[in-house]
PDB file of N, H, CA, C and O in Angstrom:
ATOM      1  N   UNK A   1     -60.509  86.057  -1.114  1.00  0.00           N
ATOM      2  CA  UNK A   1     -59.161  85.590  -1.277  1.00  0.00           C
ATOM      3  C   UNK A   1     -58.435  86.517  -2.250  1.00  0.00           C
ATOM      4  O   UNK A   1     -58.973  86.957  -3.267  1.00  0.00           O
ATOM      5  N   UNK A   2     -57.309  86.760  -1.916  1.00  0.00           N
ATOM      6  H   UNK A   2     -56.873  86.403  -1.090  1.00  0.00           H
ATOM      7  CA  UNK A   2     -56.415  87.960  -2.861  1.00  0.00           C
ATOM      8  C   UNK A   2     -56.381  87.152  -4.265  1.00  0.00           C
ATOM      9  O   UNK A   2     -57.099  86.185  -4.520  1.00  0.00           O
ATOM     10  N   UNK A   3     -55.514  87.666  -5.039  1.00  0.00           N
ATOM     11  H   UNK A   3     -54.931  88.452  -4.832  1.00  0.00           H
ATOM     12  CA  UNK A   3     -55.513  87.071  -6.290  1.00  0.00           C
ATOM     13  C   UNK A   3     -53.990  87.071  -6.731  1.00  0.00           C
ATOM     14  O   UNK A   3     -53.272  88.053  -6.921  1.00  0.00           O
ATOM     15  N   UNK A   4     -53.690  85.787  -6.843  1.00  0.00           N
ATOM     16  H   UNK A   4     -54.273  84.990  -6.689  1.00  0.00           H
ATOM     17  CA  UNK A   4     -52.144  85.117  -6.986  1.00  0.00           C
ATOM     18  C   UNK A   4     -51.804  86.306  -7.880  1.00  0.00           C
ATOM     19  O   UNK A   4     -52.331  86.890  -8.827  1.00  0.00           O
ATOM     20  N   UNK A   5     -50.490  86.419  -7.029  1.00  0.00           N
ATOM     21  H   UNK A   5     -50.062  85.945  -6.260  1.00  0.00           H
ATOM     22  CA  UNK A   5     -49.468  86.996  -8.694  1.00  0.00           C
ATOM     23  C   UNK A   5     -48.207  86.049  -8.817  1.00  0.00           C
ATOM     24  O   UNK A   5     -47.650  85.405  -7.928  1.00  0.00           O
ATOM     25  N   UNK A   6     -48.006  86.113  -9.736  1.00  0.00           N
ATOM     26  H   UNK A   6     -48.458  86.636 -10.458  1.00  0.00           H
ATOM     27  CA  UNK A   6     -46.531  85.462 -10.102  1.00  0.00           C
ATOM     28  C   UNK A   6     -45.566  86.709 -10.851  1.00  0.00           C
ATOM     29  O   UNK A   6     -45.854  87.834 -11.261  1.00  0.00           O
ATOM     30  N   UNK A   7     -44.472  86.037 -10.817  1.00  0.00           N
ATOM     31  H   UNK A   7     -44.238  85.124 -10.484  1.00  0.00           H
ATOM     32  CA  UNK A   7     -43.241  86.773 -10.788  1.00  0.00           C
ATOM     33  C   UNK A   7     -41.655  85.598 -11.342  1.00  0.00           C
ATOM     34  O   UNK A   7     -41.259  84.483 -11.004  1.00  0.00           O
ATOM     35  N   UNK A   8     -41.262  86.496 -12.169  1.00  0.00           N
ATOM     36  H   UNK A   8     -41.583  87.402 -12.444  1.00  0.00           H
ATOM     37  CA  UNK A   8     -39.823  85.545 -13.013  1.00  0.00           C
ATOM     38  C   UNK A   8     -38.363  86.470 -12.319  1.00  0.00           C
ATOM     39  O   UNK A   8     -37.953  87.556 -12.731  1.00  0.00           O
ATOM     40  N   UNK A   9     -37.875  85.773 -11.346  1.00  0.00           N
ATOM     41  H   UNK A   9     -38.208  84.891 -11.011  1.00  0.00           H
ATOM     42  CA  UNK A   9     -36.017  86.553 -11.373  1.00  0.00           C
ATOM     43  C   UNK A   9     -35.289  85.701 -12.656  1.00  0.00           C
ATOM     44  O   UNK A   9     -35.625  84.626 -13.152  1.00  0.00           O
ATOM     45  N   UNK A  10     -34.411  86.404 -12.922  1.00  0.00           N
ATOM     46  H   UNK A  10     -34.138  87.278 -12.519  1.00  0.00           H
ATOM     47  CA  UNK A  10     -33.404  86.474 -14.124  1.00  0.00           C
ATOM     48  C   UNK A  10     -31.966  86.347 -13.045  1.00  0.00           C
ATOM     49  O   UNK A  10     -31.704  87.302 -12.313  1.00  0.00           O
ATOM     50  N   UNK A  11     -31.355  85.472 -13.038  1.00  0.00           N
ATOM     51  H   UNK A  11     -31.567  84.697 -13.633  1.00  0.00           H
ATOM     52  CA  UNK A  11     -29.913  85.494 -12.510  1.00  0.00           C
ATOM     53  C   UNK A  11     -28.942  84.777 -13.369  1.00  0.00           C
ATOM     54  O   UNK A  11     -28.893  83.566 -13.585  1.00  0.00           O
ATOM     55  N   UNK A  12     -28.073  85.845 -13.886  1.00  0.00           N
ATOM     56  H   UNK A  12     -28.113  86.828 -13.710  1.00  0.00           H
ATOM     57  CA  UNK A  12     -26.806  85.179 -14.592  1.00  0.00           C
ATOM     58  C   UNK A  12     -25.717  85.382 -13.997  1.00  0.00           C
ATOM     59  O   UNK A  12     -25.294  86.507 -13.733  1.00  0.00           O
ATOM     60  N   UNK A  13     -25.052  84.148 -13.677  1.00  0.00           N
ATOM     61  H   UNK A  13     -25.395  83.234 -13.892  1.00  0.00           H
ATOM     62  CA  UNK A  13     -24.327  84.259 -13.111  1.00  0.00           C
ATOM     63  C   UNK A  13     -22.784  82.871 -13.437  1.00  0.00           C
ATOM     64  O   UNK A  13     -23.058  81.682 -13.597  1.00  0.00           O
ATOM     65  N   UNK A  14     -21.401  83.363 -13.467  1.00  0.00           N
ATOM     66  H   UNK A  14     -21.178  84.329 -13.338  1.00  0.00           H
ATOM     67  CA  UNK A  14     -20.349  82.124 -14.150  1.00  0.00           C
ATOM     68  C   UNK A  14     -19.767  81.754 -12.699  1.00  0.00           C
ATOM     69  O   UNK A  14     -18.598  81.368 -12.721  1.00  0.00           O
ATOM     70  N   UNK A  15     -20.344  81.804 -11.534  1.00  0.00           N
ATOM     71  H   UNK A  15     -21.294  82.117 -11.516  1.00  0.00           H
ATOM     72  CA  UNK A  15     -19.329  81.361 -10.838  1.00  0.00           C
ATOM     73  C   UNK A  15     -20.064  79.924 -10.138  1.00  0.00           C
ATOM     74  O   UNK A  15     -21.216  79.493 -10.151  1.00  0.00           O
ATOM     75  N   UNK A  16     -18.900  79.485  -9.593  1.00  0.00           N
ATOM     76  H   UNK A  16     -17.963  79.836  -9.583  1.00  0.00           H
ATOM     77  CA  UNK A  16     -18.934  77.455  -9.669  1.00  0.00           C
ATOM     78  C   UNK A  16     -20.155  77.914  -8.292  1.00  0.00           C
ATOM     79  O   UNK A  16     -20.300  78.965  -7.668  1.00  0.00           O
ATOM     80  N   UNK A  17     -20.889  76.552  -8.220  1.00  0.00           N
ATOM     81  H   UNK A  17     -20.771  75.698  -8.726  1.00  0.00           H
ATOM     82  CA  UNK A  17     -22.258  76.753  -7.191  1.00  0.00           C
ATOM     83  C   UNK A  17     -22.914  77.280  -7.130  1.00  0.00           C
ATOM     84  O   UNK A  17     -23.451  77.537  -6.053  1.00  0.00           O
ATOM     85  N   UNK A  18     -23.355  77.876  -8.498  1.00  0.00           N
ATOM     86  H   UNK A  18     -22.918  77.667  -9.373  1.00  0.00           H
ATOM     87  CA  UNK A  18     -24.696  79.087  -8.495  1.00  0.00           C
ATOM     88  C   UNK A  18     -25.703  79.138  -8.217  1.00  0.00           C
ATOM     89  O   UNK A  18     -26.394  79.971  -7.631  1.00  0.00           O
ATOM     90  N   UNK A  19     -25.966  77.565  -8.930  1.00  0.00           N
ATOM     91  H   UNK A  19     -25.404  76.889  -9.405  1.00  0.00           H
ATOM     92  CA  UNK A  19     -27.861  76.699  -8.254  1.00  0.00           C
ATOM     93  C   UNK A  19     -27.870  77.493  -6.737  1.00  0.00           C
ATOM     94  O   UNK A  19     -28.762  78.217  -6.296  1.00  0.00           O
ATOM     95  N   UNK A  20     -26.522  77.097  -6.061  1.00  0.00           N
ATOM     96  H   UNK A  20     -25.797  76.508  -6.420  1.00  0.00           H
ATOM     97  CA  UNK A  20     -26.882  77.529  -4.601  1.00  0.00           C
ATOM     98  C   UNK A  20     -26.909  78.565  -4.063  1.00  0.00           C
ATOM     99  O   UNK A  20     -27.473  78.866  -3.011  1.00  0.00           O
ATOM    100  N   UNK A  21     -26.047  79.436  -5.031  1.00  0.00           N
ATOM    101  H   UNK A  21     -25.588  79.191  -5.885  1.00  0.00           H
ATOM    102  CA  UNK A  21     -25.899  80.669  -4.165  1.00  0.00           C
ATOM    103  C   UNK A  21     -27.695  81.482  -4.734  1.00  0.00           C
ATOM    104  O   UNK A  21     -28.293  82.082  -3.841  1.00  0.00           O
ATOM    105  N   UNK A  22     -28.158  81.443  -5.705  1.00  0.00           N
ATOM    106  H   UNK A  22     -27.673  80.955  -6.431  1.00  0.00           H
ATOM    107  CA  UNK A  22     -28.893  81.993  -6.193  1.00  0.00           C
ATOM    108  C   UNK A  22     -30.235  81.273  -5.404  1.00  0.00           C
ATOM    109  O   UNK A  22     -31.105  82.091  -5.104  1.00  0.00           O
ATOM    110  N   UNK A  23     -30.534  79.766  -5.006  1.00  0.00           N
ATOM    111  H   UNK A  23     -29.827  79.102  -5.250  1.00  0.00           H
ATOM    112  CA  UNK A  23     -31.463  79.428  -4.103  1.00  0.00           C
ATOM    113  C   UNK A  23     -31.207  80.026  -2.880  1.00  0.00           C
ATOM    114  O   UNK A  23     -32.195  80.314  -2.204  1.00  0.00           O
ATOM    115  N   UNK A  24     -29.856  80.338  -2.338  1.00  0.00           N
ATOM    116  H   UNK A  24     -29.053  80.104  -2.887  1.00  0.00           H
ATOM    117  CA  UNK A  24     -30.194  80.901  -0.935  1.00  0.00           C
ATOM    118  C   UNK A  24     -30.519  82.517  -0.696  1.00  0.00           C
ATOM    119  O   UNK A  24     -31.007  82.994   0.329  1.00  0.00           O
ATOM    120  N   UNK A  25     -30.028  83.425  -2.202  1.00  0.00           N
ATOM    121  H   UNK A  25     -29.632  83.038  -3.034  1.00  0.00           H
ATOM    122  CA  UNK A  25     -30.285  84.557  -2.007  1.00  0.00           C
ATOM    123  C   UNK A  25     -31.980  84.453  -2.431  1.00  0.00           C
ATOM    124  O   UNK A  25     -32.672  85.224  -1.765  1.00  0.00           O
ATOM    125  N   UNK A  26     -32.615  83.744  -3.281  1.00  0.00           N
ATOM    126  H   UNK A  26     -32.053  83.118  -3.822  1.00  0.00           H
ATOM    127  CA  UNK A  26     -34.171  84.225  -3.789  1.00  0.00           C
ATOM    128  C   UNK A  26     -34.783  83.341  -1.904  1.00  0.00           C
ATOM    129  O   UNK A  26     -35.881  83.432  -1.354  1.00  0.00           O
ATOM    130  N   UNK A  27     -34.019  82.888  -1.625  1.00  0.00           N
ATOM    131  H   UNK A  27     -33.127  82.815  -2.072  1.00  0.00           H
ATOM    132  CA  UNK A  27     -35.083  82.103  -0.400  1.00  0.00           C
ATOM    133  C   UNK A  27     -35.078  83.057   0.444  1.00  0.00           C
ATOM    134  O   UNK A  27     -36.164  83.268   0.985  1.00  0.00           O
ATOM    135  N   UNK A  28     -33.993  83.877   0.820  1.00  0.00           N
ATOM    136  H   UNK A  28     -33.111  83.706   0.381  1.00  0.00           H
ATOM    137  CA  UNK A  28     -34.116  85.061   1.820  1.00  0.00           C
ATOM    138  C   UNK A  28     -34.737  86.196   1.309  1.00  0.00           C
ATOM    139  O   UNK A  28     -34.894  87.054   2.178  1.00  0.00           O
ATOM    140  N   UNK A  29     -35.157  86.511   0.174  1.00  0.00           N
ATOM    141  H   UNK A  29     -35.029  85.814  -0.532  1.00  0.00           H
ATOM    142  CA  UNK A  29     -35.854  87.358  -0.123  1.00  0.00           C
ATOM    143  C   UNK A  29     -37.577  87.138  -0.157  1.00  0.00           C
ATOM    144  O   UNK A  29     -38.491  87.915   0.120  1.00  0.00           O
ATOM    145  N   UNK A  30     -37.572  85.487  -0.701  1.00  0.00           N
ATOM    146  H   UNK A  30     -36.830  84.856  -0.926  1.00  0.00           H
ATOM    147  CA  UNK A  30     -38.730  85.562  -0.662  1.00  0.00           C
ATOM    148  C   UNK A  30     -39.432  85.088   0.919  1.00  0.00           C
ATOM    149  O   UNK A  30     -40.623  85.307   1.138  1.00  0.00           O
ATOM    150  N   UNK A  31     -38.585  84.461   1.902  1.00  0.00           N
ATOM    151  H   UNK A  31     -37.617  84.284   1.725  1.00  0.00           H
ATOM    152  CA  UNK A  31     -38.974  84.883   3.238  1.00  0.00           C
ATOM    153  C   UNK A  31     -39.124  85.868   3.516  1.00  0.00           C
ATOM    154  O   UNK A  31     -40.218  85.951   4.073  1.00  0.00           O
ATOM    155  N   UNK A  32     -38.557  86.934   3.458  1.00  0.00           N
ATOM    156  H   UNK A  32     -37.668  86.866   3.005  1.00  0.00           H
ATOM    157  CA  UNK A  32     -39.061  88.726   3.826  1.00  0.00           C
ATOM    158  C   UNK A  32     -40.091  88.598   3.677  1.00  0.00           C
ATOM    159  O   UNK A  32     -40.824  88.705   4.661  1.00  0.00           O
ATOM    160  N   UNK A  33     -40.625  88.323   2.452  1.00  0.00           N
ATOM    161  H   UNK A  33     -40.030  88.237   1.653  1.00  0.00           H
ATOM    162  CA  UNK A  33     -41.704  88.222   1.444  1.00  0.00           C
ATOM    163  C   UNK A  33     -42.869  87.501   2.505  1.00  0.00           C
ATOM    164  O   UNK A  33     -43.792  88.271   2.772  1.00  0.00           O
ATOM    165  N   UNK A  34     -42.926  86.650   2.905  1.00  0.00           N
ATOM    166  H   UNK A  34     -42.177  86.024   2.688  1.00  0.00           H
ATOM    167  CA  UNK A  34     -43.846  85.961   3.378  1.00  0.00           C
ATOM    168  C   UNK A  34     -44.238  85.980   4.777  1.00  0.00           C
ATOM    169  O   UNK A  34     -45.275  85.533   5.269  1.00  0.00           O
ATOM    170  N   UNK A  35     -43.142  86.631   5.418  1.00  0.00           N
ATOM    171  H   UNK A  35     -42.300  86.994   5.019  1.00  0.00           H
ATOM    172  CA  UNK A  35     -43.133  86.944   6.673  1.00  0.00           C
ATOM    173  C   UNK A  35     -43.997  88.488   7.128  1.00  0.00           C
ATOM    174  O   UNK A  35     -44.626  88.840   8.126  1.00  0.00           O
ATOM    175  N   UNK A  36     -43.715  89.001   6.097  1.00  0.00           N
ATOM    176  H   UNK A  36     -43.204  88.716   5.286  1.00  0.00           H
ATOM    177  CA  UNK A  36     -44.144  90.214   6.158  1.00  0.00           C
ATOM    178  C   UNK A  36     -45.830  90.034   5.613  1.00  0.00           C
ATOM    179  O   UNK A  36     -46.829  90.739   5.756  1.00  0.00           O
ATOM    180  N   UNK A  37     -45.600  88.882   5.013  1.00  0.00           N
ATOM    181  H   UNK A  37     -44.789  88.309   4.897  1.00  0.00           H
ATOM    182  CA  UNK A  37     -47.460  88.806   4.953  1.00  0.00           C
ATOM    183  C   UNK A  37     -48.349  87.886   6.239  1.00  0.00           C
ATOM    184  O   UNK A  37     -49.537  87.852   6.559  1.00  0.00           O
ATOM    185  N   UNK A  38     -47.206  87.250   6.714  1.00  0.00           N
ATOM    186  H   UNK A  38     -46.240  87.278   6.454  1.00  0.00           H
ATOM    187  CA  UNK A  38     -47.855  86.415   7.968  1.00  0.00           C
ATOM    188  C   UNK A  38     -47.704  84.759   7.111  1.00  0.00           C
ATOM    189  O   UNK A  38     -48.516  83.926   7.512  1.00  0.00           O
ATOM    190  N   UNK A  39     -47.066  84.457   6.384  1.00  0.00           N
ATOM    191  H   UNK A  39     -46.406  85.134   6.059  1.00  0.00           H
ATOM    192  CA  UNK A  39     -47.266  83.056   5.515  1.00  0.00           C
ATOM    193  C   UNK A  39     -46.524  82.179   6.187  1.00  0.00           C
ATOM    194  O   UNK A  39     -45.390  82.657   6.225  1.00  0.00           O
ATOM    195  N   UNK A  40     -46.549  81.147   6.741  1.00  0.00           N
ATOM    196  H   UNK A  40     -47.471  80.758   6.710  1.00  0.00           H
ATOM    197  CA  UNK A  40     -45.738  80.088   6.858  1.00  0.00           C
ATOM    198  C   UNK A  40     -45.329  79.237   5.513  1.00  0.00           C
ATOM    199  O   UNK A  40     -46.307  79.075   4.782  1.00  0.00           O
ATOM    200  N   UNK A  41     -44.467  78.825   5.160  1.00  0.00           N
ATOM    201  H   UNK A  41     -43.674  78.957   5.754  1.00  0.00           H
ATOM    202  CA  UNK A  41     -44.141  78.079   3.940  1.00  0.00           C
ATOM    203  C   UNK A  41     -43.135  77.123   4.583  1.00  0.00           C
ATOM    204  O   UNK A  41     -41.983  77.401   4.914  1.00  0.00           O
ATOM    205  N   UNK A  42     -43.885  75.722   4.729  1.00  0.00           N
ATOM    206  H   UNK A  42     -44.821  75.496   4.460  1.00  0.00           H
ATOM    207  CA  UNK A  42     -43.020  74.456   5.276  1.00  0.00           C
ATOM    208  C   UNK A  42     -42.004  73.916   4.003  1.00  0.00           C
ATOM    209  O   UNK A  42     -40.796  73.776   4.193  1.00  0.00           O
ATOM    210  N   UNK A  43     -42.470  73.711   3.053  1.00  0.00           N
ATOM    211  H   UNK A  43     -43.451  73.825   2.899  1.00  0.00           H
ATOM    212  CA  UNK A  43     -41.679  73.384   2.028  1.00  0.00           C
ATOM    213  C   UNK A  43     -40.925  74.324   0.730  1.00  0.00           C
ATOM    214  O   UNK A  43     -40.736  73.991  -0.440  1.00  0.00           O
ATOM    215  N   UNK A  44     -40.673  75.288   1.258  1.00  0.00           N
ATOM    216  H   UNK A  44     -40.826  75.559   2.209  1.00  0.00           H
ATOM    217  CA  UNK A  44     -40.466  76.540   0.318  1.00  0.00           C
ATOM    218  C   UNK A  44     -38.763  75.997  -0.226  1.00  0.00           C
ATOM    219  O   UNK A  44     -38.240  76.547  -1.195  1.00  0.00           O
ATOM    220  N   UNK A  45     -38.122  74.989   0.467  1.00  0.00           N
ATOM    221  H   UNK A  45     -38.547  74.541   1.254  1.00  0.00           H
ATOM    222  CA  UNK A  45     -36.917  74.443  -0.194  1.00  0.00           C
ATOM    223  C   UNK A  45     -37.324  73.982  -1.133  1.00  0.00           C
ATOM    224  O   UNK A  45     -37.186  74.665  -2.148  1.00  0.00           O
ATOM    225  N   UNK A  46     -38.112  72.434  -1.292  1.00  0.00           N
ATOM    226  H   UNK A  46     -38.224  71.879  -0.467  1.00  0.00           H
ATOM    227  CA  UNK A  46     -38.548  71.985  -1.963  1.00  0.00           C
ATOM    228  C   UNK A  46     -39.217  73.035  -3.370  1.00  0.00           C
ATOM    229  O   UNK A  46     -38.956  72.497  -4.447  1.00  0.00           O
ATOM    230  N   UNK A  47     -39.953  74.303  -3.516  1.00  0.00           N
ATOM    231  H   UNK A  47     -40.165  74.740  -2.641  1.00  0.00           H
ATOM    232  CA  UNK A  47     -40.685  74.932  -4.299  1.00  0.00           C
ATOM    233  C   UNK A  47     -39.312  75.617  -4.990  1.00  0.00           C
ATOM    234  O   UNK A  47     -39.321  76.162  -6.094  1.00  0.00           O
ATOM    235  N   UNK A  48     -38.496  75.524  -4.392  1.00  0.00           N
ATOM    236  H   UNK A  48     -38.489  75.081  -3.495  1.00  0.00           H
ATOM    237  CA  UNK A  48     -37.098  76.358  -4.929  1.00  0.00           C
ATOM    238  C   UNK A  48     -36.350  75.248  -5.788  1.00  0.00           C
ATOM    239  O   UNK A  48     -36.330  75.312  -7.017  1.00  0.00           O
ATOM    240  N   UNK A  49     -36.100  74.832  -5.497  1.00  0.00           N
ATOM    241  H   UNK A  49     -36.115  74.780  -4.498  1.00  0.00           H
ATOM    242  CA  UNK A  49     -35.623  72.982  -6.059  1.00  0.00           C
ATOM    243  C   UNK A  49     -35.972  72.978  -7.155  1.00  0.00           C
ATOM    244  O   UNK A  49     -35.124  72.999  -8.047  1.00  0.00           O
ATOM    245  N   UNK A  50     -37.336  72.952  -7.453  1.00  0.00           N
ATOM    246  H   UNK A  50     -38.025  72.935  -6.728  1.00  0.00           H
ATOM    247  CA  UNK A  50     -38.169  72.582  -8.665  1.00  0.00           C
ATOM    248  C   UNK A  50     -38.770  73.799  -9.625  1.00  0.00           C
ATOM    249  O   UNK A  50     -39.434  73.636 -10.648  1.00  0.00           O
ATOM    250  N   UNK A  51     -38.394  74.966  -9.073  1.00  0.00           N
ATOM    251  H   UNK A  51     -37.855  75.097  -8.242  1.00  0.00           H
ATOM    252  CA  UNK A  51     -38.648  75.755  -9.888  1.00  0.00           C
ATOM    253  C   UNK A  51     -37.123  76.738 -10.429  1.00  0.00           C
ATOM    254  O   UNK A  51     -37.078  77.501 -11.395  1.00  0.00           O
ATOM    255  N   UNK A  52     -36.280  76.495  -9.709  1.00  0.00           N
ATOM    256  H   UNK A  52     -36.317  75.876  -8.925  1.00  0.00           H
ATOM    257  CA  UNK A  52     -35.039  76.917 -10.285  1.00  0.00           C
ATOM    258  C   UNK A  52     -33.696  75.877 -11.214  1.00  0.00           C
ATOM    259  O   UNK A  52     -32.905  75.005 -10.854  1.00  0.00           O
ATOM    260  N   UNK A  53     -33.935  76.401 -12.226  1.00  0.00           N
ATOM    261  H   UNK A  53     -34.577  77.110 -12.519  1.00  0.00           H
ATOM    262  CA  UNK A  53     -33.528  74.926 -12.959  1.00  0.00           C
ATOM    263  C   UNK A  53     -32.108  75.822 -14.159  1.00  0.00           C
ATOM    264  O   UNK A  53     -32.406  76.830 -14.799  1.00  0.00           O
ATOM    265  N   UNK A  54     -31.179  75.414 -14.202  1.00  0.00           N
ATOM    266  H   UNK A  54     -30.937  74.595 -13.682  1.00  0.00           H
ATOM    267  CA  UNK A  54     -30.551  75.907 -15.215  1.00  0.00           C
ATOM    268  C   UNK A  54     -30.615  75.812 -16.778  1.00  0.00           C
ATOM    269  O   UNK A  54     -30.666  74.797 -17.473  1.00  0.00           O
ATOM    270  N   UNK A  55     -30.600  77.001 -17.116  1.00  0.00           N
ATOM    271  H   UNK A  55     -30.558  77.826 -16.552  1.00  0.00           H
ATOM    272  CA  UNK A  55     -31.151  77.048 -19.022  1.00  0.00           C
ATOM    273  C   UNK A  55     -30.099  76.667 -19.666  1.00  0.00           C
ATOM    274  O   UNK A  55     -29.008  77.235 -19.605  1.00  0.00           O
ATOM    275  N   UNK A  56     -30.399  75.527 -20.428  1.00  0.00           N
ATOM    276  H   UNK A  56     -31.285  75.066 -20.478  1.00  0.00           H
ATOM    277  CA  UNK A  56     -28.869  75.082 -21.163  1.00  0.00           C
ATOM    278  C   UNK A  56     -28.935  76.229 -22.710  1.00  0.00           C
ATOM    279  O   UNK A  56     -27.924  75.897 -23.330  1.00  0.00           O
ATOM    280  N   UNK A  57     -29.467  77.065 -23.318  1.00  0.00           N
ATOM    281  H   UNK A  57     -30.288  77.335 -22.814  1.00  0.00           H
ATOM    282  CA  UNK A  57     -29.705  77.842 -24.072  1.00  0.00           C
ATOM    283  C   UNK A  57     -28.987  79.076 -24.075  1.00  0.00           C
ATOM    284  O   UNK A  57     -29.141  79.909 -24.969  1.00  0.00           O
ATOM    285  N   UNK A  58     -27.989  79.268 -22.839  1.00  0.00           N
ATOM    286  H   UNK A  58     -27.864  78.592 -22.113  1.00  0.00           H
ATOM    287  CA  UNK A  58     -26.760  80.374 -23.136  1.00  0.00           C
ATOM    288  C   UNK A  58     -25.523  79.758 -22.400  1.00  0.00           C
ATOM    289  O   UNK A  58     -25.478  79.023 -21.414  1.00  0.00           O
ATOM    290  N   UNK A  59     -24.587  80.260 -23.142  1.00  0.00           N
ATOM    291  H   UNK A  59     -24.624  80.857 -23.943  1.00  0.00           H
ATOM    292  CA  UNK A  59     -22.974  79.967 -22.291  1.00  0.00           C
ATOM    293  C   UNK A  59     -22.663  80.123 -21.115  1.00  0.00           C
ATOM    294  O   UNK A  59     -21.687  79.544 -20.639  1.00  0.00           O
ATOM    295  N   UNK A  60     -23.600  81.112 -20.260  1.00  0.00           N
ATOM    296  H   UNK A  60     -24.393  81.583 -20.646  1.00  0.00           H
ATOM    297  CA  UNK A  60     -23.108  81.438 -19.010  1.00  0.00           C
ATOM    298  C   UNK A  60     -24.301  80.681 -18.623  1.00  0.00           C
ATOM    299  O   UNK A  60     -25.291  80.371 -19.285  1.00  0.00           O
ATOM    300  N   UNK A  61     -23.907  80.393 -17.089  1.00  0.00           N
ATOM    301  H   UNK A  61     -23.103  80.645 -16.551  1.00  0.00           H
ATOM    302  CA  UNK A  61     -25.345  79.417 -16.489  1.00  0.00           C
ATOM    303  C   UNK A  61     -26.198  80.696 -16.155  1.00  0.00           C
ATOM    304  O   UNK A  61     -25.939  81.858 -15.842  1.00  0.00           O
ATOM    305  N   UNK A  62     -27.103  80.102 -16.323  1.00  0.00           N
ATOM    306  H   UNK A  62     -27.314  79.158 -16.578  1.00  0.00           H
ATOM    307  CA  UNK A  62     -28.790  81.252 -16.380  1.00  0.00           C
ATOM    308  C   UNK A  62     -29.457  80.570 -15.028  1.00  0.00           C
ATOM    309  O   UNK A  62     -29.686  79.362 -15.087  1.00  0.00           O
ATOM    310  N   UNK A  63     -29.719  81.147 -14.047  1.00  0.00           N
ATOM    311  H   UNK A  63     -29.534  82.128 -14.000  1.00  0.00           H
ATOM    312  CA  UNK A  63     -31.000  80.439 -13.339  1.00  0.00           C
ATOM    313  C   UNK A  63     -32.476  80.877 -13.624  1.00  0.00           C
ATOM    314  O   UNK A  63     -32.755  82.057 -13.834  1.00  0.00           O
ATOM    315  N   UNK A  64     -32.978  80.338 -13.623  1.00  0.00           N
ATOM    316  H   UNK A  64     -32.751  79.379 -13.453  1.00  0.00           H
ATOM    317  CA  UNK A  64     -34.748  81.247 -13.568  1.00  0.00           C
ATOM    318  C   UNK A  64     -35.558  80.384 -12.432  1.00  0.00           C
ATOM    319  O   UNK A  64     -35.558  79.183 -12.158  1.00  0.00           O
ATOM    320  N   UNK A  65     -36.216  81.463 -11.915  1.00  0.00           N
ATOM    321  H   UNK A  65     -36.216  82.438 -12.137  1.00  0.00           H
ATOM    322  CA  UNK A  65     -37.333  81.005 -11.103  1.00  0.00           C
ATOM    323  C   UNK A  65     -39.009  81.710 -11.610  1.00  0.00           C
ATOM    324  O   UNK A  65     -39.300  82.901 -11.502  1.00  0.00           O
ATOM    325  N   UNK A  66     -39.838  80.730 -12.103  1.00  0.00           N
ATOM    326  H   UNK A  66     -39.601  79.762 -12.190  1.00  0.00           H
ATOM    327  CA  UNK A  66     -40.856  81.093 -13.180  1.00  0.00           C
ATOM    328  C   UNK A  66     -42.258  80.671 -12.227  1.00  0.00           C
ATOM    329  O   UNK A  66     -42.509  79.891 -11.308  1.00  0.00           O
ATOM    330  N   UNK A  67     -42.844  81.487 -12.884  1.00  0.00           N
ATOM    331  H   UNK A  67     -42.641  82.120 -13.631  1.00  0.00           H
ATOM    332  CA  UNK A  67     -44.317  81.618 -12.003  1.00  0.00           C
ATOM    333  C   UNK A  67     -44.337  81.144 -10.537  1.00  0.00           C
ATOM    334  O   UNK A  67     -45.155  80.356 -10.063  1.00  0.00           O
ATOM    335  N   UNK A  68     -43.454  81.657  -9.979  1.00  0.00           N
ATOM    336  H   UNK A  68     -42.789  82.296 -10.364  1.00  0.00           H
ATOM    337  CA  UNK A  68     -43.631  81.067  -8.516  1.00  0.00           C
ATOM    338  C   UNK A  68     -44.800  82.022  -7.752  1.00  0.00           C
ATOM    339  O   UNK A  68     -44.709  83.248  -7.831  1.00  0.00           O
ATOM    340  N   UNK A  69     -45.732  81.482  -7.123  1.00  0.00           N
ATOM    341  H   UNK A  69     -45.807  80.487  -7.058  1.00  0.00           H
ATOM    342  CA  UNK A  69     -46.850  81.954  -6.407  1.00  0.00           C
ATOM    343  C   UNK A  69     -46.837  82.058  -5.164  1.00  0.00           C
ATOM    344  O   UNK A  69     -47.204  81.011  -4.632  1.00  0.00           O
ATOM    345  N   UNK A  70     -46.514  83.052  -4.289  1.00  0.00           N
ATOM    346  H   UNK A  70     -46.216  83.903  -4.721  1.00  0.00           H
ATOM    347  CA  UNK A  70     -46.446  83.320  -2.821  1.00  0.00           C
ATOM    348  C   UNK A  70     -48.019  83.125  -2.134  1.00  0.00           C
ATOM    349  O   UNK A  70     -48.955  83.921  -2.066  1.00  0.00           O
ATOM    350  N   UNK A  71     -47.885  81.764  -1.679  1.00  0.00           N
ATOM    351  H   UNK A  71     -47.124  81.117  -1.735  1.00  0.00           H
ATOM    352  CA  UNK A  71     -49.702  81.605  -0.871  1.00  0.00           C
ATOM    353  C   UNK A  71     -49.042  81.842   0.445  1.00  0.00           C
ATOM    354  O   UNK A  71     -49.712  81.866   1.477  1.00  0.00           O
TER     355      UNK A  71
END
């Protein structure tokens, strides 16, 4: 079995609906991502949901997506 990596994006971004725009750009990337390995991912909304959360710790909204693991 390969050996997980994880990986953190950094997106700052001030404009209104970011949660979304920033879940639909990391979801199309990380489909490339998985497609190109052969992965099906049924719930990869759901893994986006819960791992992209806004940092109340700067003025501009921050998204992060943190240790997410491509199985």
């Amino acid at each position: 079995m390969a050996k997980k990596k994880s990986f953190t994006l950094k997106f700052i971004c001030t404009e209104d609906r970011t949660d979304q725009i920033i879940k639909t750009l990391a979801k199309r990337e990380i489909q490339k991502v998985l497609d190109n390995m052969g992965v099906v991912s049924n719930n990869l909304d759901a893994v986006l949901d819960k791992y992209i959360a806004l940092s109340p710790r700067r003025r501009k909204r921050e998204l992060e997506i943190q240790n997410v693991h491509p199985t």
